[in-house]
N, C-alpha and C positions, 0 to 999 in steps of 0.2 A: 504493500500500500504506500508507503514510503518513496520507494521508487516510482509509482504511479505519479503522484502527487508531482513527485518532483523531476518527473522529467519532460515539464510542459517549460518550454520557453517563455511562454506568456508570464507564468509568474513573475517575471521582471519588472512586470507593471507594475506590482505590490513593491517591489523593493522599496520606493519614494518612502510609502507608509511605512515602512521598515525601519528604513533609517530615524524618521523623524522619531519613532516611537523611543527607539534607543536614547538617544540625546534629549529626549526627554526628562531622563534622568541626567542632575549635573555634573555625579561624577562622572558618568559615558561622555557626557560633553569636553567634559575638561580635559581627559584623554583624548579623543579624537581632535580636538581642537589644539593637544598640545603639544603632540605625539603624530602626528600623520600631516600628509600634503593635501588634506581634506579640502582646505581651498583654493587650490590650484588646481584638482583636478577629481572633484567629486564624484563623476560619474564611472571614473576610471578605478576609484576605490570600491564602488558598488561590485563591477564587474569582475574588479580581484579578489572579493569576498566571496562571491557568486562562484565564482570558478573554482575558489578555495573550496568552499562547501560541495561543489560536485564532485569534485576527483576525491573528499574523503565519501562520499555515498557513493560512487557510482564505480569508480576505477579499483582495480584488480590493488592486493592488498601492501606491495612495496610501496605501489605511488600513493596510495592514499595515507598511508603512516607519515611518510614525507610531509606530505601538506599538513597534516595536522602537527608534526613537530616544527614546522615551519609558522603557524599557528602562534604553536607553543611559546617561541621562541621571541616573537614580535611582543605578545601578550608580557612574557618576563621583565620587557625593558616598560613599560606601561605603569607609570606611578610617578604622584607628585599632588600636589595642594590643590583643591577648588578655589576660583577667584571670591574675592571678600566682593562682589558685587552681583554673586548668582543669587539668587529666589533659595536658596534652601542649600545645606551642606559647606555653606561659608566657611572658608579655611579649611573644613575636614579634608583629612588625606584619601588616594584613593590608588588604585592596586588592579591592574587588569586581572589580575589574577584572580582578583576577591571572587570568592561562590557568587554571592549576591549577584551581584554584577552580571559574570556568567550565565548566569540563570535569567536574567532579567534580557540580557542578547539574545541569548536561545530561544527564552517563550516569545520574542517581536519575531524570530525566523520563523517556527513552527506556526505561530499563530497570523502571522503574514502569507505563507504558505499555504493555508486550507484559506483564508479569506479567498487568495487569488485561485482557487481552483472553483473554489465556491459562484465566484463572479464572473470568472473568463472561460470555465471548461465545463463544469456540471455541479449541481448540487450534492456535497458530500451524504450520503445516509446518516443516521448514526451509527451504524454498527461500522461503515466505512472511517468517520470520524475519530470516531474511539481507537478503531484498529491503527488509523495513522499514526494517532500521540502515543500510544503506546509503543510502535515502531519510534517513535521521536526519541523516548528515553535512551536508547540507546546512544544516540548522539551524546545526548547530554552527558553520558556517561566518560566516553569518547577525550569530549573533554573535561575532565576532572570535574563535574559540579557532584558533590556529592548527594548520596540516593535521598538521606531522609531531607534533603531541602527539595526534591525533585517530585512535585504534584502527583501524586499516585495513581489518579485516572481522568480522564475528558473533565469530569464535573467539578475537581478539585483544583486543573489546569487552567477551565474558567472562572471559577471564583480566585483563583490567584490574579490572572488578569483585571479582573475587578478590583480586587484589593488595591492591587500596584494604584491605579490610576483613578482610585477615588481618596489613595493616601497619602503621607506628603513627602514620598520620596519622588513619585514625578511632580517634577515646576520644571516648568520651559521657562528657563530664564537669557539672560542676554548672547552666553556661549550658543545655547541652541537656535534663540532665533537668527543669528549670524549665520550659523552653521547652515540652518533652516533653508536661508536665502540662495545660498550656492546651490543647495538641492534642486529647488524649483525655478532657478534661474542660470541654469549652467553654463558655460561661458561659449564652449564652441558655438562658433555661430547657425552650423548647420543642423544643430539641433533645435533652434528656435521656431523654427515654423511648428514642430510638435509641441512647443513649451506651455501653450495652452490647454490643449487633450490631456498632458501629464501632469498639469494641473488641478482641472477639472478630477483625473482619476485618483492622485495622492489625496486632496483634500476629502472626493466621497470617501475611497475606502479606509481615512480612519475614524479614530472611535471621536463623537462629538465634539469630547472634553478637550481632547486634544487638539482637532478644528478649531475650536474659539480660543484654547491658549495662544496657538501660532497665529492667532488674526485671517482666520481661511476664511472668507465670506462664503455664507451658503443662503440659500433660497430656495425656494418650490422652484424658480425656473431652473439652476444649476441643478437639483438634485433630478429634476426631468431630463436635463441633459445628459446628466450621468447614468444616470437607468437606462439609458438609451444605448448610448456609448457601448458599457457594459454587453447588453444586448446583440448588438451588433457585433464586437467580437468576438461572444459565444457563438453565435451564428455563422461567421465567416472560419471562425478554427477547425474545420470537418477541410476547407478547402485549399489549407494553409500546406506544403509540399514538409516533406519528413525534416529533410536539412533545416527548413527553416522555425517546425514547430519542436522537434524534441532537441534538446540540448545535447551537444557532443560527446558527453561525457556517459550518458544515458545509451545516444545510439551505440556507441561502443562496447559498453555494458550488455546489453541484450545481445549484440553478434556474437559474443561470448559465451552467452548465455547459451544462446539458439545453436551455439558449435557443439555446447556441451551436452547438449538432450533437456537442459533444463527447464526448456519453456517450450511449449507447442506450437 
């Protein structure tokens, strides 16, 4: 299920919501903002996250250890002070390493994950649902977040999310709306004709709270547009060619597969 989920291309639409959910929290912010080329080149960071998390799902088991010590290895150098001018965690120290933290990256993947399959490929079941998050712990495992912080099932994984973001460790303060703006206004210029559409679709698919902390304007018209939007690229993904719908890392994974007798 796991690999179902995740080897739609599409899900990259959700990334937007991904990110911003992260940097949500200040210490994520603080880190990414203090620690990475996040604003020189944000979309490129998406994409090396992306590719990071494929090749540890999908690739044969040397290359995926790689990535994830590689992972590892970025994560260790990741620590230092939140600014005395964020909404929340003032001065506190922070640690890529911290569980928290971990945990709190993981559940925006997972839970950014079943949104976008939800929205752009089909409606999850619950028995599909459930079986994905429970394939998710594994990741989690993967990398070191330990089990008893790690929601035990679907029901526990959502009331966590709720937790998070009705408590007061997310405040999108000044790190994240900075950060925010590179997200939804990315520099390459040939991206900009789309910079609207990926607008419109980051701001629907996150959760309200977070909409109005980032200043997303929404409306009955936008949210009409977005529905549509959505729509529409469920509809057109049956006609999308393989190269361009399943991710590299997935097609490669199933040739594998299908070599080996494992899949029909």
């Amino acid at each position: 299920m796991f690999w179902r989920v995740n080897r739609e291309m599409v899900s990259l639409l959700a990334g937007g919501r991904a990110l911003l959910m992260q940097i949500a929290h200040p210490k994520v912010a603080a880190g990414v903002a203090e620690h990475s080329h996040f604003k020189e080149d944000p979309l490129g960071r998406l994409h090396r996250t992306m590719n990071t998390m494929w090749s540890i799902v999908f690739d044969e088991a040397a290359a995926a250890r790689a990535s994830l010590e590689r992972v590892r290895s970025v994560h260790g150098k990741v620590r230092g002070v939140v600014a005395q001018n964020e909404t929340s965690f003032t001065g506190a120290r922070y640690d890529a390493l911290d569980p928290d933290l971990l945990l709190w990256v993981h559940a925006t993947l997972i839970d950014s994950g079943m949104v976008a399959y939800d929205n752009f490929v089909a409606p999850l079941s619950p028995v599909e649902a459930s079986r994905y998050y429970e394939e998710s712990k594994i990741l989690a495992r993967l990398f070191d977040i330990p089990e008893y912080i790690v929601p035990s099932s679907l029901a526990d994984f959502q009331s966590y999310m709720k937790a998070m973001l009705a408590g007061n460790q997310i405040a999108v303060g000044p790190s994240a709306r900075a950060l925010a703006k590179e997200i939804l206004y990315p520099r390459p210029s040939f991206l900009k004709p789309a910079g609207p559409l990926f607008r419109l679709i980051t701001a629907g698919l996150l959760p309200a709270e977070l909409r109005k902390a980032y200043g997303l304007g929404w409306n009955q018209r936008r949210e009409k547009t977005f529905k549509l939007s959505t729509l529409t690229i469920r509809t057109m993904l049956p006609l999308v060619p393989r190269p361009l719908r399943i991710v590299p890392h997935a097609r490669a994974a199933e040739r594998r597969a299908n070599k080996d007798g494992a899949l029909e």
